[in-house]
N, CA, C and O of each residue as an XYZ file, in Angstrom:
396
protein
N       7.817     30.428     28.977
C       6.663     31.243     28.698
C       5.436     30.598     29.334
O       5.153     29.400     29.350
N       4.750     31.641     29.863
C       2.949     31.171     30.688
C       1.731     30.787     29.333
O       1.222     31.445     28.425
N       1.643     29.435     29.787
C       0.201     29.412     29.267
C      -0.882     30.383     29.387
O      -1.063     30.725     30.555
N      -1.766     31.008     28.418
C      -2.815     31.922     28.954
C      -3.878     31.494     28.950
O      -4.363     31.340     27.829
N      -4.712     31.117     30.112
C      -6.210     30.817     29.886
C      -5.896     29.610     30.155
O      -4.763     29.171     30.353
N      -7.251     28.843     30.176
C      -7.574     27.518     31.020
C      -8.287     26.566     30.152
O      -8.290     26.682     28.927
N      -8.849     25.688     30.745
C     -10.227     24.868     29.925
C     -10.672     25.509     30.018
O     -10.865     26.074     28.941
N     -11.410     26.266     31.357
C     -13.061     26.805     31.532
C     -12.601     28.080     30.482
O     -13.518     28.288     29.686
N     -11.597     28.861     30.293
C     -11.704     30.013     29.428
C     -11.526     29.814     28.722
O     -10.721     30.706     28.454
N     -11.596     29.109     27.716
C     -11.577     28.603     26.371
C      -9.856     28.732     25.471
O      -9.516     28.937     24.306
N      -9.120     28.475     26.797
C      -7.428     28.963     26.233
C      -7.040     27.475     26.013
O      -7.792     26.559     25.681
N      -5.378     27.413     26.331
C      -5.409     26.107     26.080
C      -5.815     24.792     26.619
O      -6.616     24.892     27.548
N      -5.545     23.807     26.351
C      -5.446     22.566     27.337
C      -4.900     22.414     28.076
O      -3.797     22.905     27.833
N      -4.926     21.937     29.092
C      -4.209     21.470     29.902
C      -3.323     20.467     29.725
O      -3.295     20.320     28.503
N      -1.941     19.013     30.639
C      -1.955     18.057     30.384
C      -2.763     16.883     30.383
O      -2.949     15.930     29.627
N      -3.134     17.232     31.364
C      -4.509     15.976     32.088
C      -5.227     15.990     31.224
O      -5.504     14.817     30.974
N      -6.132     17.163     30.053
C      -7.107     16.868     29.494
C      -6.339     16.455     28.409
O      -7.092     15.854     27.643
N      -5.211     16.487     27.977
C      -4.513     16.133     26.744
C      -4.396     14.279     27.018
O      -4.704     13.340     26.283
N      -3.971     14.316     28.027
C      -3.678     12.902     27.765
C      -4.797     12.025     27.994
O      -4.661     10.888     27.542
N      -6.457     12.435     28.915
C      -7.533     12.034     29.166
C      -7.941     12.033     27.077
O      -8.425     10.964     26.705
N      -7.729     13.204     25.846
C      -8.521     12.510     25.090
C      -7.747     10.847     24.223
O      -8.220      9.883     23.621
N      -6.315     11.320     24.648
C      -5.501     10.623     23.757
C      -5.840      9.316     24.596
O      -6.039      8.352     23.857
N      -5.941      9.073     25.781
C      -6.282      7.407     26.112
C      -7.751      7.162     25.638
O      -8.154      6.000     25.608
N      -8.624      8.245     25.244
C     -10.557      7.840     25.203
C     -10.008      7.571     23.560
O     -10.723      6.639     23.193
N      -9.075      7.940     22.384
C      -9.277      7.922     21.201
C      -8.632      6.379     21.403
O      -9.257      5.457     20.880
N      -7.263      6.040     22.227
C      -7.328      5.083     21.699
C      -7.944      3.441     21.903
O      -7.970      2.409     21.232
N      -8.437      3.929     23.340
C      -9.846      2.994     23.589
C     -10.608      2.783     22.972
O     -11.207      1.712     23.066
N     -10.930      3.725     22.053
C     -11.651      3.401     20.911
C     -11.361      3.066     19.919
O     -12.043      2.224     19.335
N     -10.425      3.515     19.455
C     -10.179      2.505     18.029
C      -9.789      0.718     18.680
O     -10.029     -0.381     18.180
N      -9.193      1.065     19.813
C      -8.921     -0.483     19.709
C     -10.503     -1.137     20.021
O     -10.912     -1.665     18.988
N     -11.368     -1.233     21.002
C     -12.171     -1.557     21.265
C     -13.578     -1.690     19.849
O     -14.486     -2.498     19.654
N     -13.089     -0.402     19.102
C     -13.413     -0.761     17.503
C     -13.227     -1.740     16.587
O     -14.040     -2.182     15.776
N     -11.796     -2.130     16.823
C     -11.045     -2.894     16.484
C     -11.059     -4.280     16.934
O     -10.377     -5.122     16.349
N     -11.884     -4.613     18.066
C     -11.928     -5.643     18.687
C     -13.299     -6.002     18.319
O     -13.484     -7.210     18.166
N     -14.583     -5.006     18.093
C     -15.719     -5.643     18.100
C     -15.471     -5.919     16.429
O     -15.746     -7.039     15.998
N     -15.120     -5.220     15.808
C     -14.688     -5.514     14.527
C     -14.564     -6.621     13.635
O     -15.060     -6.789     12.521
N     -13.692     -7.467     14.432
C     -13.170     -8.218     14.262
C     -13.609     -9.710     14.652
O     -13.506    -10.769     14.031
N     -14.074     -9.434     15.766
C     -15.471    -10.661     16.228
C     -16.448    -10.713     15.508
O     -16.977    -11.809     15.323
N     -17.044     -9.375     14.808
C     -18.142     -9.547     13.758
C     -17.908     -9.807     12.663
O     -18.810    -10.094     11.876
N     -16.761     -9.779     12.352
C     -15.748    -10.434     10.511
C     -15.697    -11.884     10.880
O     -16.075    -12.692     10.031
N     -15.162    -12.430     12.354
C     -15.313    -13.851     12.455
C     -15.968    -14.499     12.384
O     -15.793    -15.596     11.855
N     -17.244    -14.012     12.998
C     -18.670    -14.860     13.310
C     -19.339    -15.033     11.742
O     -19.833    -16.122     11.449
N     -19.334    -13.844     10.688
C     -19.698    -13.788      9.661
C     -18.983    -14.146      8.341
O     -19.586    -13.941      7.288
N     -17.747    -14.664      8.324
C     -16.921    -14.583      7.667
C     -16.023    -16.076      7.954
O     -15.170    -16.586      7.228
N     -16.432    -16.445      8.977
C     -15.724    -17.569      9.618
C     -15.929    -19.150      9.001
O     -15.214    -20.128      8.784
N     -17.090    -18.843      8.886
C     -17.723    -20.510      7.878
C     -17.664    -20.652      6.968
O     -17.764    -21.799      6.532
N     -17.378    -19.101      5.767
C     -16.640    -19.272      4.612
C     -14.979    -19.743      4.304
O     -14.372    -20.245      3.358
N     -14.641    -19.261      5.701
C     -13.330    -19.473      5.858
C     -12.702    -20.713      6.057
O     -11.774    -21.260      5.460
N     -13.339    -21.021      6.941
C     -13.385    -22.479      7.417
C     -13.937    -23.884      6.651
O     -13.343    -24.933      6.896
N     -14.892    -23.883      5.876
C     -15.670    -25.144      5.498
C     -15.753    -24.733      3.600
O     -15.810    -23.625      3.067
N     -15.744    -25.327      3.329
C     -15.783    -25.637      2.063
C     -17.104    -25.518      1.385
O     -17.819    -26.509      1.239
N     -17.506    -24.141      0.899
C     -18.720    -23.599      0.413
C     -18.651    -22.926     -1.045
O     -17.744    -22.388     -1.679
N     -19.994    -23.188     -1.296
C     -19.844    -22.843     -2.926
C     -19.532    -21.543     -2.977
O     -19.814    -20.728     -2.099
N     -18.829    -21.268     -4.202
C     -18.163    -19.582     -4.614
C     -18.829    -18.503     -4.032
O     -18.416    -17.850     -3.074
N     -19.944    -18.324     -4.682
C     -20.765    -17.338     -4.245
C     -21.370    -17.124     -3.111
O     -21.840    -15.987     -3.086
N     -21.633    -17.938     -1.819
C     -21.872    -18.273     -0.594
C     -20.393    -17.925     -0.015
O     -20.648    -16.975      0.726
N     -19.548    -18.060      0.038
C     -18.314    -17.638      0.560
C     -17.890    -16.237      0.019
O     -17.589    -15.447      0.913
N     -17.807    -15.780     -1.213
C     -18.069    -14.136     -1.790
C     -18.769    -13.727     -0.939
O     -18.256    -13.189      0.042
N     -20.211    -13.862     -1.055
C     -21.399    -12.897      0.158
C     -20.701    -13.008      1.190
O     -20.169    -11.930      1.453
N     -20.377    -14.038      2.108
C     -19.618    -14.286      3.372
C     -18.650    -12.977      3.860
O     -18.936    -12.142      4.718
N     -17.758    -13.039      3.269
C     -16.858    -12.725      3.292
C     -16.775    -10.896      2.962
O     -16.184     -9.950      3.482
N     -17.640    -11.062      1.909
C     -18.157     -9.249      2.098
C     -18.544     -8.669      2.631
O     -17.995     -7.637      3.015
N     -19.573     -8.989      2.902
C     -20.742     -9.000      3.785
C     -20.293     -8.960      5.039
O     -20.937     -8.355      5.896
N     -19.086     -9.616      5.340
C     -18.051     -9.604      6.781
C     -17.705     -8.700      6.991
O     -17.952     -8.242      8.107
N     -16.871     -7.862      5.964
C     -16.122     -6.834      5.643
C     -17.048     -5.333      5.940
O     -16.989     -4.333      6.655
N     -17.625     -5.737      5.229
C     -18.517     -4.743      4.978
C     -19.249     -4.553      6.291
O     -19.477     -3.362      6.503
N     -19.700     -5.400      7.265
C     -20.028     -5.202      8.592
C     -19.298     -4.535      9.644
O     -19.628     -3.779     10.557
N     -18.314     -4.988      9.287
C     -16.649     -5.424     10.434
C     -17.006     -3.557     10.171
O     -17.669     -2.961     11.019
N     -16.601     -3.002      9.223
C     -15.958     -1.599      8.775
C     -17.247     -0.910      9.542
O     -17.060     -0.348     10.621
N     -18.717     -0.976      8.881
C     -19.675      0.096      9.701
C     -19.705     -0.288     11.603
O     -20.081      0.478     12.491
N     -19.251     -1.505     11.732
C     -19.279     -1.295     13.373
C     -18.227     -0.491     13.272
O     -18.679      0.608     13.595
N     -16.699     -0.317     12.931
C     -15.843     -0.031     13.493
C     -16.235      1.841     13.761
O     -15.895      2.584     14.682
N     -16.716      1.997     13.048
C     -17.106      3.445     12.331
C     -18.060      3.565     13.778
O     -17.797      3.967     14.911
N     -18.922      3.174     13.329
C     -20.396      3.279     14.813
C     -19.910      3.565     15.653
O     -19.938      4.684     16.165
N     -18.958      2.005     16.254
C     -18.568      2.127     17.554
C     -17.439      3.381     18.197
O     -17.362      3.762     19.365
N     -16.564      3.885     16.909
C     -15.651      4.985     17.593
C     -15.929      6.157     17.723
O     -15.518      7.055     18.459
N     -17.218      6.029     16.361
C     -18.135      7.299     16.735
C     -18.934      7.747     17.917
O     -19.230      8.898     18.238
N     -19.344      6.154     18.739
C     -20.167      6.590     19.633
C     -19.357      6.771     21.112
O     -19.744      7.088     22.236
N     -18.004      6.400     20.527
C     -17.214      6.680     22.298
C     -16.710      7.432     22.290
O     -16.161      7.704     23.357
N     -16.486      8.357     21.126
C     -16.014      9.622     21.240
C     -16.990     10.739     21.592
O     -16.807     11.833     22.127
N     -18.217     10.055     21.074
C     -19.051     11.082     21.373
C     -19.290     10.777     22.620
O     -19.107     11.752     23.349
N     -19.533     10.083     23.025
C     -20.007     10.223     24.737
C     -19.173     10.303     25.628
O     -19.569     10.035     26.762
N     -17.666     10.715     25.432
C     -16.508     11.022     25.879
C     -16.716     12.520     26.197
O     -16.437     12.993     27.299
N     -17.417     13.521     24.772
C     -17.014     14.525     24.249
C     -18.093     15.064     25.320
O     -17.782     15.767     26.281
N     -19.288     14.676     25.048
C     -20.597     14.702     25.891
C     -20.548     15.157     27.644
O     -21.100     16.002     28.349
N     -19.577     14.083     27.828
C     -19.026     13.929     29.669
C     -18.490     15.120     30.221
O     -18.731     15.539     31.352
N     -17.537     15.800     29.131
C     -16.700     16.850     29.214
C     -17.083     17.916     29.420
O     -16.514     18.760     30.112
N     -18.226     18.044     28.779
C     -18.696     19.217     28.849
C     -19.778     19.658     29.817
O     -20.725     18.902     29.597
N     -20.110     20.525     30.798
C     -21.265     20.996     31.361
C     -21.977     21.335     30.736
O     -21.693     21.978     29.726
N     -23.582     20.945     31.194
C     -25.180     21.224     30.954
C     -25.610     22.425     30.922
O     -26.427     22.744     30.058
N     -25.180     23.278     31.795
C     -25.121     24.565     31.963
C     -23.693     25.193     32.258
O     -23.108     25.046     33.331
N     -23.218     25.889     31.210
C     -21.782     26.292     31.907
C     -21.794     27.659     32.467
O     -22.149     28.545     31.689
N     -21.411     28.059     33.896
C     -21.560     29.406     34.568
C     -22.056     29.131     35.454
O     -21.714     29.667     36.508
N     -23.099     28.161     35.429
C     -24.083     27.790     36.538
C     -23.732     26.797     37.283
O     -23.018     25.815     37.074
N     -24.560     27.318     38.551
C     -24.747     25.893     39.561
C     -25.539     25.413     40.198
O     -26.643     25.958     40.193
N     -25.382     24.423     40.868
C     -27.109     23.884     40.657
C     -27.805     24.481     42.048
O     -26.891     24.615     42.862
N     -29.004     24.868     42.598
C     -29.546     25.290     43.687
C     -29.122     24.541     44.896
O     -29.253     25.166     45.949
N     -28.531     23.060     44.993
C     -28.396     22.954     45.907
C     -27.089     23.091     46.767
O     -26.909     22.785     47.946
N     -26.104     23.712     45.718
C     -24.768     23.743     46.367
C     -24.560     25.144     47.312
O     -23.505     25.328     47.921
């Protein structure tokens, strides 16, 4: 059976654009996942490491957590969005005067 319709006609996807979002989602979570995780270390690391009073290692360590999670969030939010952004034309129908 024929696919009907395209990207530009609002039918289906294509492969290319199928597999273009599935590599941008998972660039992002990992790359989420990576800044993530450098910001749980850097913040979280001297509680981990050195021998600090209770409550100085509690804050640490939350406070890690609790960072680590809103980058991860930020950051996949913002590469999806400027993924989503790329995709799309400024004007769709149009073209520009000088072509």
């Amino acid at each position: 059976m024929r696919e009907h319709g395209g990207t530009g006609s609002g039918g289906r996807r294509g492969q290319a654009e199928r597999d273009a979002i599935t590599v941008e989602i998972g660039y992002a979570l990992c790359s989420a996942a990576f800044a993530a995780a450098v910001v749980f270390g850097a913040v979280a690391g001297p509680a981990l490491l050195f021998a600090l009073p209770g409550a100085v290692e509690t804050v640490l360590v939350r406070g890690g957590g609790v960072l680590a999670g809103v980058l991860f969030a930020v950051r996949t939010v913002s590469v999806l969005g400027r993924f989503r952004r790329a995709a799309q034309p400024s004007q769709p129908g149009r073209t520009s005067p000088d072509s």
